[in-house]
N, CA, C and O of each residue as an XYZ file, in Angstrom:
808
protein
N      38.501     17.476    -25.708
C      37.744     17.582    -26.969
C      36.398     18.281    -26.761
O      35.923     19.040    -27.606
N      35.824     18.000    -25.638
C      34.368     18.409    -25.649
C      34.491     19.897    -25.371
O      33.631     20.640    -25.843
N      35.711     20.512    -24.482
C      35.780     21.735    -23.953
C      36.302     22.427    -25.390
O      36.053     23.631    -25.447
N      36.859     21.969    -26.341
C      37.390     22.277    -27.726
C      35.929     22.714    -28.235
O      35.888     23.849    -28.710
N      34.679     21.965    -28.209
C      33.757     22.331    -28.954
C      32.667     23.192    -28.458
O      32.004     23.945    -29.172
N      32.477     22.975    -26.739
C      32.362     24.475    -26.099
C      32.778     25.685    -26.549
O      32.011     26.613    -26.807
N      34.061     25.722    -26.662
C      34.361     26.894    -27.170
C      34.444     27.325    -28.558
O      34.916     28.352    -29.046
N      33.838     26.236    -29.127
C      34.027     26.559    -30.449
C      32.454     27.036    -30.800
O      32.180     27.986    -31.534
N      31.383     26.086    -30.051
C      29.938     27.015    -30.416
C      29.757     28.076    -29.672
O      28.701     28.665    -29.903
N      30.599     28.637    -28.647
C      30.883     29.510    -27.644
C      31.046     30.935    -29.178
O      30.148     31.768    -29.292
N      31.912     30.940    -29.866
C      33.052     31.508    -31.295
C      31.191     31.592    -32.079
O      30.875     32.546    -32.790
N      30.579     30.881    -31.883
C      29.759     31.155    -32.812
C      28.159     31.561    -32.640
O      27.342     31.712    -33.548
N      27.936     31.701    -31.117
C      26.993     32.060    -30.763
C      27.160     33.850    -29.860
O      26.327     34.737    -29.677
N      28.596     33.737    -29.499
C      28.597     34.989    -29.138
C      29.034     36.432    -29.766
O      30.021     36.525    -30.495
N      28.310     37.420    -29.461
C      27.966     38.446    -30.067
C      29.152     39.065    -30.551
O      30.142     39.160    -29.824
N      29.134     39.537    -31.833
C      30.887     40.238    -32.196
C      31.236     41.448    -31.539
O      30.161     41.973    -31.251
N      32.078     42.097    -31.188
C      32.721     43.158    -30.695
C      31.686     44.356    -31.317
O      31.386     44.371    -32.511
N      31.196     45.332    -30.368
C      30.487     46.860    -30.807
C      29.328     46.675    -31.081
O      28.677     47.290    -31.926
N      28.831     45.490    -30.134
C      27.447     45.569    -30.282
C      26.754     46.088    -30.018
O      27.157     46.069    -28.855
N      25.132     47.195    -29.902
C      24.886     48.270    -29.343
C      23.657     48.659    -29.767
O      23.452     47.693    -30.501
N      22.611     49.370    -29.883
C      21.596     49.963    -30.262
C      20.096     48.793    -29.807
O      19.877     48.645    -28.605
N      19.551     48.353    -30.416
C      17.996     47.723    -30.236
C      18.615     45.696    -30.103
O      18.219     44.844    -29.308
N      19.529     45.586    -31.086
C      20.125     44.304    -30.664
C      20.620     44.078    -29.155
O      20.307     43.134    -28.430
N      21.530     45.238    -28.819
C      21.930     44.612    -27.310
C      20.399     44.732    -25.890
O      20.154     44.092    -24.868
N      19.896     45.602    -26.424
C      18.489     46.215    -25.642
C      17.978     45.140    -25.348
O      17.744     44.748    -24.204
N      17.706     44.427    -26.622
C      16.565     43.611    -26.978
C      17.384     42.002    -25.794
O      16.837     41.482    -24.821
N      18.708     41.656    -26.376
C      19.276     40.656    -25.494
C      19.169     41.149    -23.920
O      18.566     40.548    -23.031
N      19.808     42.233    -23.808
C      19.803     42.189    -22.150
C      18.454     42.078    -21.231
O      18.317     41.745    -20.054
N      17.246     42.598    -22.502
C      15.665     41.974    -21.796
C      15.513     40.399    -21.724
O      14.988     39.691    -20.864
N      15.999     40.158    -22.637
C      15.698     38.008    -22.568
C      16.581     37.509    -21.419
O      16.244     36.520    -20.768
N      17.976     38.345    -21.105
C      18.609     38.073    -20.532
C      18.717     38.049    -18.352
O      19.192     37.426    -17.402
N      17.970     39.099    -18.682
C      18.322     39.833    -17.472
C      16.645     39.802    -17.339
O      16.627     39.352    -16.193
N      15.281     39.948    -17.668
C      13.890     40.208    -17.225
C      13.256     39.023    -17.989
O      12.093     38.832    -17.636
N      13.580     38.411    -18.676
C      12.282     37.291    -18.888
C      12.245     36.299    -17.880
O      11.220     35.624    -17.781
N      13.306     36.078    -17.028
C      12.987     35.240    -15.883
C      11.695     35.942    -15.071
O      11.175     35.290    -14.165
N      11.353     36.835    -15.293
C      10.595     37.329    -14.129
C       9.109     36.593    -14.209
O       8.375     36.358    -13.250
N       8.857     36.288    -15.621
C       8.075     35.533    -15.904
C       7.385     34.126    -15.254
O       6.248     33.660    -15.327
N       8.675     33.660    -14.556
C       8.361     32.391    -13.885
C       7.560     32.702    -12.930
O       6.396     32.304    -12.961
N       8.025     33.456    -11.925
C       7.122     33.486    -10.814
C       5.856     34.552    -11.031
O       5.226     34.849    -10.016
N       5.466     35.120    -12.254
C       4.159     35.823    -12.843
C       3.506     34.872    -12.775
O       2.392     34.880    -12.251
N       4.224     33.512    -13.450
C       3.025     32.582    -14.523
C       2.747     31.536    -13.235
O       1.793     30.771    -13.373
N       3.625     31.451    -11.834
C       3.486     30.587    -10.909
C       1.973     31.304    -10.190
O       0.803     30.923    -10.171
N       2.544     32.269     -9.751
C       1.346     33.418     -9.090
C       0.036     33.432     -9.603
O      -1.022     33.260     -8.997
N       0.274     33.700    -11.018
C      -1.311     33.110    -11.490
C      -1.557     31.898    -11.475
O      -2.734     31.728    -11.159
N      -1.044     30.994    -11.655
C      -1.418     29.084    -11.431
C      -2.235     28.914    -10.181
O      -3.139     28.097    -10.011
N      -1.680     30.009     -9.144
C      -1.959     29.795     -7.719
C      -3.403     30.397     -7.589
O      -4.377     29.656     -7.456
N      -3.525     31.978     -7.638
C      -4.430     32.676     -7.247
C      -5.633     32.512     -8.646
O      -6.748     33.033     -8.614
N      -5.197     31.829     -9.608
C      -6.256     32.023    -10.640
C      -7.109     30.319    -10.713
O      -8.115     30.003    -11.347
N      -6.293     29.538     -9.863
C      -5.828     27.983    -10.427
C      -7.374     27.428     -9.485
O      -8.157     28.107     -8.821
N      -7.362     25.789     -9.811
C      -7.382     24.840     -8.923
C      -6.624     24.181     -8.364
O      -5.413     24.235     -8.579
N      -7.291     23.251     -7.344
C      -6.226     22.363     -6.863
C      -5.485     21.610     -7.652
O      -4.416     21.359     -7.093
N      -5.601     20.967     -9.075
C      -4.287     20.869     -9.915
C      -3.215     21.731    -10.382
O      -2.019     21.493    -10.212
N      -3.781     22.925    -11.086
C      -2.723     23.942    -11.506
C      -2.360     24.423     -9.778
O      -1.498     25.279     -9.979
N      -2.525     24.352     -8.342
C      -1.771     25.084     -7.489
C      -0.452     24.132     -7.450
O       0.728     24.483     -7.433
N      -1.095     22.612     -7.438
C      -0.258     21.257     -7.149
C       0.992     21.910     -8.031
O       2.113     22.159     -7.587
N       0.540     22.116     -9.339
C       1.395     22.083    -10.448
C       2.073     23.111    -10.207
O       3.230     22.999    -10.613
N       1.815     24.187     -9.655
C       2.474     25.467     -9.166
C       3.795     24.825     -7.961
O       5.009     24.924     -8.134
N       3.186     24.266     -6.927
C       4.402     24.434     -5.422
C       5.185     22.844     -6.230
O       6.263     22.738     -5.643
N       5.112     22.102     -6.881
C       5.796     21.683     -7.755
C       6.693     21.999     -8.415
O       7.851     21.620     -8.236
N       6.446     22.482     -8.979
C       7.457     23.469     -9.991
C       8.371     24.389     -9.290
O       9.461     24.809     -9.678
N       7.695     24.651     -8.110
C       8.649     25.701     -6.691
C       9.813     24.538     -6.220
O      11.023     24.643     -6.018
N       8.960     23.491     -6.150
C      10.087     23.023     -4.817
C      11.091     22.230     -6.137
O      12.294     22.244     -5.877
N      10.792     21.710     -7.189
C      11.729     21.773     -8.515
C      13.154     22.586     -8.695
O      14.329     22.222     -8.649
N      12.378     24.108     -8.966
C      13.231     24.986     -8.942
C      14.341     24.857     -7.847
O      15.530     24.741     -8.147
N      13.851     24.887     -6.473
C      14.645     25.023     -5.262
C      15.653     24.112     -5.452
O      16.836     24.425     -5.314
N      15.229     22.837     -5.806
C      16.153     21.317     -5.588
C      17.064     21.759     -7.069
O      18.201     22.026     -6.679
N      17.022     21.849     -7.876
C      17.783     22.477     -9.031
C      18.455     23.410     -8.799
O      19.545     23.290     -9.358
N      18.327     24.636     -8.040
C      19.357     24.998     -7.614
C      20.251     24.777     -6.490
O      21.355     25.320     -6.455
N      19.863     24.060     -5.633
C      20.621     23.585     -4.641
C      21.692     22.809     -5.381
O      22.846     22.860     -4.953
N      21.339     21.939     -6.690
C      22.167     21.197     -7.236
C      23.425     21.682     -7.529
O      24.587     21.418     -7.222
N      22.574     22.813     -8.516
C      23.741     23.832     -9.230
C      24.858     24.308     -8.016
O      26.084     24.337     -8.124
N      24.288     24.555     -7.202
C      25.293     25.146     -5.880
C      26.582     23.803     -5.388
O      27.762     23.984     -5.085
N      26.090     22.976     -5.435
C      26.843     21.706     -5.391
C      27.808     21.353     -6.596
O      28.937     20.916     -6.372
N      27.410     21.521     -7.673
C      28.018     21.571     -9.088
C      29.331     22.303     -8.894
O      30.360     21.641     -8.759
N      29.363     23.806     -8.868
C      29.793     24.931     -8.666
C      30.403     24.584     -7.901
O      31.473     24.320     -8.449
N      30.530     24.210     -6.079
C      31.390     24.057     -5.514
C      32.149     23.050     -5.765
O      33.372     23.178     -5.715
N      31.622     22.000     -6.044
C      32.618     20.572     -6.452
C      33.784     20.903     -7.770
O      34.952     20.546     -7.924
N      32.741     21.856     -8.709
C      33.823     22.104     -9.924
C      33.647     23.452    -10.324
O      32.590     23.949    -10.713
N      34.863     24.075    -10.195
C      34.526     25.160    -10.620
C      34.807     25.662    -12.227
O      35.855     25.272    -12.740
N      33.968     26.446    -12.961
C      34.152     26.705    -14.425
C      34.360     28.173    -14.882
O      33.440     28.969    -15.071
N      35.355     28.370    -15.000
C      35.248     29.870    -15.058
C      34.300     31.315    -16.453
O      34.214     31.254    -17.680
N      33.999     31.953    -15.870
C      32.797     32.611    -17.598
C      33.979     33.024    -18.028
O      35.093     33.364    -17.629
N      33.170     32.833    -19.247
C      34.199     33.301    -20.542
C      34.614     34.878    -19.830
O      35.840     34.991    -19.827
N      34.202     35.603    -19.479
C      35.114     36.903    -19.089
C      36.316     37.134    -18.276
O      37.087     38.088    -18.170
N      36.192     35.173    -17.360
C      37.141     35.408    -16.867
C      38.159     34.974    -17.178
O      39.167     35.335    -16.570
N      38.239     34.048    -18.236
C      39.048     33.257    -18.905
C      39.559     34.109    -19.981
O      40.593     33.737    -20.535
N      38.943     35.299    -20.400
C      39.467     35.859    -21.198
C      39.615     35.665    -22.614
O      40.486     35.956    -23.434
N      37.873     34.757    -22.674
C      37.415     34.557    -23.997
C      35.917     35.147    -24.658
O      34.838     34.873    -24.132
N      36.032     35.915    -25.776
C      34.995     36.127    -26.650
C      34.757     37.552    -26.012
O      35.763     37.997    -25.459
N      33.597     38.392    -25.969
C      33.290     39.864    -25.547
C      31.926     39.555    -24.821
O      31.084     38.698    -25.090
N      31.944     40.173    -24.170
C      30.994     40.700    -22.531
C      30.485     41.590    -22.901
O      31.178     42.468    -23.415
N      28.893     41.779    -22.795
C      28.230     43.071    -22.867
C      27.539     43.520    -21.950
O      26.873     44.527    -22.189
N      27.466     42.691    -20.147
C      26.550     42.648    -19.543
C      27.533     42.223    -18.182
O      28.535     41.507    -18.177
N      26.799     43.009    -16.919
C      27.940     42.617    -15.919
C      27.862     41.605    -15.197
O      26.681     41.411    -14.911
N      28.687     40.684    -14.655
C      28.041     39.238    -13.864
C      29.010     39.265    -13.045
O      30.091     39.781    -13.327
N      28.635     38.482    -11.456
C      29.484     38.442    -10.600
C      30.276     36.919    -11.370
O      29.760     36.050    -12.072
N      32.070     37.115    -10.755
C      32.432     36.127    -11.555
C      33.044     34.390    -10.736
O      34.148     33.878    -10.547
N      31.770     34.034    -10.487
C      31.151     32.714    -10.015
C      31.110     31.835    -11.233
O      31.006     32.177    -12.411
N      31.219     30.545    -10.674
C      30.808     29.828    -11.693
C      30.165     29.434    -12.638
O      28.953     29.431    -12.420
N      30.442     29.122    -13.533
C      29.104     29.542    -14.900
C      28.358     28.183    -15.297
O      27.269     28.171    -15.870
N      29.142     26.930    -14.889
C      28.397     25.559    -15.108
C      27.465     25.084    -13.837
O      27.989     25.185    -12.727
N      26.370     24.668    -13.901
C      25.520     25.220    -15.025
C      24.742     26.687    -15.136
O      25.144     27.536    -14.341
N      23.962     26.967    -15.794
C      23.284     28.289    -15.944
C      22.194     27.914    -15.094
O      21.324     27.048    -15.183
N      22.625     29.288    -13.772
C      20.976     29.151    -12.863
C      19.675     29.942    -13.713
O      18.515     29.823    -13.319
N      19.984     30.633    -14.741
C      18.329     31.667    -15.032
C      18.254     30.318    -15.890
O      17.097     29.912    -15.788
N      19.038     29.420    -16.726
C      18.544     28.904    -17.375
C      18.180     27.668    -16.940
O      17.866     27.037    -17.950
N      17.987     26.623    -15.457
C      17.640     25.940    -15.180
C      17.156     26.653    -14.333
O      17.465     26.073    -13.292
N      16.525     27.648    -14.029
C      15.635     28.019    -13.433
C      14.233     27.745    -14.650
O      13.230     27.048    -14.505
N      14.588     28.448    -15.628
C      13.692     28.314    -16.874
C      13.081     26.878    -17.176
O      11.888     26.576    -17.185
N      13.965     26.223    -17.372
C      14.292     24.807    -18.054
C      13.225     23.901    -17.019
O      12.294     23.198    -17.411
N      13.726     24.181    -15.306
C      12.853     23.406    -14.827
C      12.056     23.495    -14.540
O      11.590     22.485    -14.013
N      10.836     25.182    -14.624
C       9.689     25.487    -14.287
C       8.884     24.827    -15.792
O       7.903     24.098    -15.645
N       9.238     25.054    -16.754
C       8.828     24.642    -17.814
C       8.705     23.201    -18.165
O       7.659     22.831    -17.632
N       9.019     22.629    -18.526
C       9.385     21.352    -18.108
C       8.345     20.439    -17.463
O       7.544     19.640    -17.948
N       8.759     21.009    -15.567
C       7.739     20.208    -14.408
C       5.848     20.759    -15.007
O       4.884     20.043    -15.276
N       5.973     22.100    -15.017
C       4.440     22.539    -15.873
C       4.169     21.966    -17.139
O       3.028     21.512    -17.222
N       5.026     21.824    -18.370
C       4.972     21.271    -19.180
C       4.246     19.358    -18.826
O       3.311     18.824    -19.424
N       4.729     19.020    -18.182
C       4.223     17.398    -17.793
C       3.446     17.538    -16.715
O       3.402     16.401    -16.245
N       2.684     18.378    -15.911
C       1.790     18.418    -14.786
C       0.979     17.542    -15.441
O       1.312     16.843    -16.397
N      -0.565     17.605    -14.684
C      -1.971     16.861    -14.701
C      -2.791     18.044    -15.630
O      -3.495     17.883    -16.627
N      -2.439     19.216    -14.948
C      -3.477     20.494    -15.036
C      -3.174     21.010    -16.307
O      -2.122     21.569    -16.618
N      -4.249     20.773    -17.103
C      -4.505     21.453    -18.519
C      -3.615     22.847    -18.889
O      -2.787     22.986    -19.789
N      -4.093     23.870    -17.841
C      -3.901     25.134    -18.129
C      -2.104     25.092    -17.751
O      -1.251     25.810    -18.273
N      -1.914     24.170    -16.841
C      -0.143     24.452    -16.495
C       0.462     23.637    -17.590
O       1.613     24.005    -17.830
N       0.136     22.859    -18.170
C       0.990     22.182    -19.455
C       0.733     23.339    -20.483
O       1.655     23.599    -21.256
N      -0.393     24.036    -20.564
C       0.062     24.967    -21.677
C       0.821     26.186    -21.245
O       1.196     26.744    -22.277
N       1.201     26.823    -20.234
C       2.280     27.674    -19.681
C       3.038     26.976    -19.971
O       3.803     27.458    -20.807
N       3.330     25.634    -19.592
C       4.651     25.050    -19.429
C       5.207     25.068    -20.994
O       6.409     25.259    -21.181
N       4.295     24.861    -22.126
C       4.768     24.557    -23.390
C       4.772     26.483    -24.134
O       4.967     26.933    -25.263
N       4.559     26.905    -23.240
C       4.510     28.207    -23.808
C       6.320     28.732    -23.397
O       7.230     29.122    -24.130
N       6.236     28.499    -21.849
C       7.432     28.846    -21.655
C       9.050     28.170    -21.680
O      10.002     28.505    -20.975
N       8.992     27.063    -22.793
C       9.854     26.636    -22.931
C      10.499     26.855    -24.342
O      11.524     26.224    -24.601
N       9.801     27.973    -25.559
C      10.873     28.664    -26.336
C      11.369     29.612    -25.532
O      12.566     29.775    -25.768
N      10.965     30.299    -24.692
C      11.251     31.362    -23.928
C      12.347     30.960    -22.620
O      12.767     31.755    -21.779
N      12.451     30.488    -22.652
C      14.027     29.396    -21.923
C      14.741     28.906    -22.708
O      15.860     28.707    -22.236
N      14.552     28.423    -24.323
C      15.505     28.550    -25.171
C      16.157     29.942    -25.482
O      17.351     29.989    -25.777
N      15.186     31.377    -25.402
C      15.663     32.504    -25.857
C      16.657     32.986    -24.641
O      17.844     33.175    -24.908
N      16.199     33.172    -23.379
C      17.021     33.092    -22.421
C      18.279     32.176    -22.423
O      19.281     32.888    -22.358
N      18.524     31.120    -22.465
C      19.628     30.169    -22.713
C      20.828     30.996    -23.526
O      21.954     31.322    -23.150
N      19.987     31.249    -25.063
C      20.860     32.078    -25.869
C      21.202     33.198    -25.455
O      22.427     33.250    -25.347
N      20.584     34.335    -25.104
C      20.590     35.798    -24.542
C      21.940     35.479    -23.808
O      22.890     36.000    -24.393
N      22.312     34.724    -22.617
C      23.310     34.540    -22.046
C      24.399     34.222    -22.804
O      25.334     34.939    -22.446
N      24.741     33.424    -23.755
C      25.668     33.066    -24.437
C      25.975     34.192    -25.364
O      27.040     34.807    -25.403
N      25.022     34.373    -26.034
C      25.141     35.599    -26.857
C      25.739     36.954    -26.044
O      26.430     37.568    -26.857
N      25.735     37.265    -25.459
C      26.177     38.419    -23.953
C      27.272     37.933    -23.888
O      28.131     38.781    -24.132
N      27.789     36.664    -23.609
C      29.063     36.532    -23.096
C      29.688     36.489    -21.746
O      30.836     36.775    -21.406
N      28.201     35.872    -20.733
C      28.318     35.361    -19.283
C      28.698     34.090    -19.370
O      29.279     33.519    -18.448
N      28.368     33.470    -20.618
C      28.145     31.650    -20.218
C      28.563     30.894    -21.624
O      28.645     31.294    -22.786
N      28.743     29.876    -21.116
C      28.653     29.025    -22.985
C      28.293     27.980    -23.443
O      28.612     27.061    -22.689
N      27.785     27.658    -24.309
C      26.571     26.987    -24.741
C      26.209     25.441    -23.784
O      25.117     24.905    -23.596
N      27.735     24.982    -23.258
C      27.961     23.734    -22.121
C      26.936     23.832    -20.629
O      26.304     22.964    -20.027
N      27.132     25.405    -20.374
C      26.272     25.721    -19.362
C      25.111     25.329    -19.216
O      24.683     24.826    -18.177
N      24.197     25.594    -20.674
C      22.967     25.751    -20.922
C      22.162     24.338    -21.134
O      21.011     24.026    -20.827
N      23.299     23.541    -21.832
C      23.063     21.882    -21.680
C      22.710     21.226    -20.833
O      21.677     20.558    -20.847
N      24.009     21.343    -19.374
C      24.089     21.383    -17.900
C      22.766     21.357    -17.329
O      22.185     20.408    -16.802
N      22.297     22.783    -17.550
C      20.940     23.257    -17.010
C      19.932     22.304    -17.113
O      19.367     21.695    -16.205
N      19.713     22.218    -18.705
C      18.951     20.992    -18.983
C      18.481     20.024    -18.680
O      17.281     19.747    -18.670
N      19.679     19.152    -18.290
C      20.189     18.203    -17.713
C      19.560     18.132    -15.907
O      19.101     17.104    -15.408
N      19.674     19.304    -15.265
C      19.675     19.505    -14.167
C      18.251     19.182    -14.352
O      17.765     18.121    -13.959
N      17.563     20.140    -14.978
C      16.301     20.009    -15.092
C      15.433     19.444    -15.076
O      14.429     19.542    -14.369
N      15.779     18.541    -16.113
C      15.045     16.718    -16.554
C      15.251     16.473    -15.474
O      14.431     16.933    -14.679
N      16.270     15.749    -14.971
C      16.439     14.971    -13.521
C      15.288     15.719    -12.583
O      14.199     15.151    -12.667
N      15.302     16.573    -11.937
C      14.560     17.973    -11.412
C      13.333     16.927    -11.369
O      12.942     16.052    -10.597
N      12.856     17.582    -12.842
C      11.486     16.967    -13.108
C      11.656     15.141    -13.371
O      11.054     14.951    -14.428
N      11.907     14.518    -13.142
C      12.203     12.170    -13.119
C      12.273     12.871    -11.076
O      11.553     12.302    -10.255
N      12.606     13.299    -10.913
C      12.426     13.398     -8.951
C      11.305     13.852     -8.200
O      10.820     13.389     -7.168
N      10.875     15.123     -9.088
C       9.858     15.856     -8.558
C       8.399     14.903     -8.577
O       7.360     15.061     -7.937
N       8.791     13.833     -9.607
C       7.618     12.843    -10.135
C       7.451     11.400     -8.712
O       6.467     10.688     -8.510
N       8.624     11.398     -8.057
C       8.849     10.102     -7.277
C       7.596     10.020     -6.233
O       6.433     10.338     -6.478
N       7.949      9.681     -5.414
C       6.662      9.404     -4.278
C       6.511     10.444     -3.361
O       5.553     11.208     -3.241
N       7.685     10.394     -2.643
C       8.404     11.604     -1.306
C       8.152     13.297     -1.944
O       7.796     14.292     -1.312
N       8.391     13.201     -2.993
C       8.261     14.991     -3.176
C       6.800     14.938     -3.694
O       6.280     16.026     -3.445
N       5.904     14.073     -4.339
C       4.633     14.598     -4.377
C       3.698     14.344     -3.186
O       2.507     14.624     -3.047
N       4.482     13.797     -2.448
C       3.733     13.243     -0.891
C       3.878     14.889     -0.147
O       2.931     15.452      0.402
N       5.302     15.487     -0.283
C       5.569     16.429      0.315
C       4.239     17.498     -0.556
O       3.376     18.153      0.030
N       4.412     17.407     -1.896
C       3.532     18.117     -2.554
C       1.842     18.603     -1.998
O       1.381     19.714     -1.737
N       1.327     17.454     -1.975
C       0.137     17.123     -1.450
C      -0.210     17.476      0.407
O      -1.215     17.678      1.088
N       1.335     17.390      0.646
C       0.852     18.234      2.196
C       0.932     19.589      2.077
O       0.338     20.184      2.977
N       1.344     20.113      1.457
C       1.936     21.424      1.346
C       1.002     22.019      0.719
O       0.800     23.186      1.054
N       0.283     21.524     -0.196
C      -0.753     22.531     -0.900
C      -2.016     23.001     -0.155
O      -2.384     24.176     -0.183
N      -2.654     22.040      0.504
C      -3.764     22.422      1.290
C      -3.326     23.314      2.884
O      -4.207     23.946      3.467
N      -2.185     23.261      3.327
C      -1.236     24.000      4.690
C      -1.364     25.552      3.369
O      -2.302     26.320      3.583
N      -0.723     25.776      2.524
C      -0.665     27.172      1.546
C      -1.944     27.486      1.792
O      -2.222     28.330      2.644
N      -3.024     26.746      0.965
C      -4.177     27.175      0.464
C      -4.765     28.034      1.961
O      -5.263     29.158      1.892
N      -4.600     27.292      3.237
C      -4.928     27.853      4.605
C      -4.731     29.023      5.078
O      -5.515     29.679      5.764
N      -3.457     29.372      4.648
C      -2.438     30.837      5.112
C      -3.331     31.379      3.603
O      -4.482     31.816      3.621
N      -2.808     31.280      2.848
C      -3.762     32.078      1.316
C      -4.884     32.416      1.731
O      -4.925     33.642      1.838
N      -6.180     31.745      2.130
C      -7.214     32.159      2.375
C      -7.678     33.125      3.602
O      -8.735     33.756      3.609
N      -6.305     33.129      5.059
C      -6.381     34.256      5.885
C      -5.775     35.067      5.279
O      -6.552     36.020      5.354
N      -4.825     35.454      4.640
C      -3.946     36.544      4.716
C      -4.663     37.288      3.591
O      -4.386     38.482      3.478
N      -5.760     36.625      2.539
C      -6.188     37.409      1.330
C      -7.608     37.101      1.666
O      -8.226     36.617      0.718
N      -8.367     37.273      2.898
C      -9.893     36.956      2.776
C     -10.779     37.874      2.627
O     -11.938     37.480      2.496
N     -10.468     39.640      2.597
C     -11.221     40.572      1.923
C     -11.239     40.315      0.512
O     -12.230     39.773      0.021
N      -9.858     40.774     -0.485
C      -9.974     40.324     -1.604
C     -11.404     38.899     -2.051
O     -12.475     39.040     -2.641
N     -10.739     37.617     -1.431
C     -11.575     36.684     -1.695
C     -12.604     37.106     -1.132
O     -12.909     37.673     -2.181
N     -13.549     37.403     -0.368
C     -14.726     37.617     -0.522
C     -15.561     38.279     -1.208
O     -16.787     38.188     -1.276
N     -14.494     39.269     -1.954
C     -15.161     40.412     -2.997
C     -15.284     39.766     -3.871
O     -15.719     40.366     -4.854
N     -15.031     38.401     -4.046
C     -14.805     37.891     -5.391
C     -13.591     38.032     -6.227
O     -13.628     37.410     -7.289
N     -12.652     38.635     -6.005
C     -11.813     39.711     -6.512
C     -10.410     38.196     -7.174
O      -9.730     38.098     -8.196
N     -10.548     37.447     -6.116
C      -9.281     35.566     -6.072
C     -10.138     34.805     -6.208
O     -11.340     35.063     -6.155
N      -9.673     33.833     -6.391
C     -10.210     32.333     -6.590
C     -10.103     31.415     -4.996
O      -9.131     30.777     -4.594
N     -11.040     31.554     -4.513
C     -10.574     30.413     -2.763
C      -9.698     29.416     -3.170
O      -9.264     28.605     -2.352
């Protein structure tokens, strides 16, 4: 039943046959380049940040990492085939054909947003709440294309939350808290012209 209704919001989110001009343009950018965003908006947390928004930064890193390690576990335990290979709905975009439950750009999205969304640091809860329509648009972009279907994107979700209820426990912000001031060390040799010009934030 549930795979009945997968495919049935699958029928209604994906794009009809001859799609083409500024519509497909416009999807394959949400699709394929707004992830790039994550690690823009991490990079600045870091080099623009304090010690909360960096926290909130290698947070949100080691998030991501453990979320996809998941997904990799998911995938091997069960495999789900994309609608292209199953030989449902139309494809406008090429994907290797791996498993599609859950969506990695979209729990990649889901859980940078999210863990920033609930940080300490002012400035990373508002990235975080910025970039979580923009992981809904991504979510869709994929479905709409016809890599994934709407079950995927749930999945992700799912992955996510958990992601972020773990990233919150003791052990990963313990790991957190060693890890940020060891970065900040290597950061401050490897960029100490810049920083002295003023140019970074120490």
């Amino acid at each position: 039943m549930l795979e009945h209704l997968n495919l049935y919001l699958f029928s209604l989110f994906n794009a009809q046959a001859g799609l083409h001009g500024w519509p497909l343009s416009a999807a394959l950018f949400a699709a394929e380049r707004l992830i790039l965003l994550v690690p823009l908006m991490l990079l600045l947390l870091w080099i623009g940040g304090d010690s909360l928004q960096r926290q909130a930064a290698v947070r949100a890193a080691l998030a991501t990492a453990g979320a996809l390690a998941a997904n990799a576990v998911i995938g091997l335990l069960w495999f789900h085939p994309r609608p292209f290979v199953a030989g449902v709905g139309h494809t406008f975009m090429h994907h290797a054909p791996d498993s599609s439950f859950p969506s990695d750009h979209a729990t990649i999205m889901f859980t940078v947003s999210l863990v920033l969304a609930f940080s300490q640091s002012v400035n990373a809860r508002r990235i975080g709440a910025w970039l979580l329509p923009v992981s809904i648009v991504v979510a869709w972009s994929r479905v709409f294309l016809g890599v994934h279907y709407p079950a995927d994107m749930i999945g992700a979700l799912f992955v996510a939350l958990g992601m972020l209820a773990l990233v919150n426990t003791r052990a990963p912000a313990a790991l957190c808290t060693t890890l940020v001031p060891a970065m900040e060390t290597v950061y401050r040799r490897v960029l100490a012209a810049p920083i002295a010009r003023g140019w970074l934030r120490p």
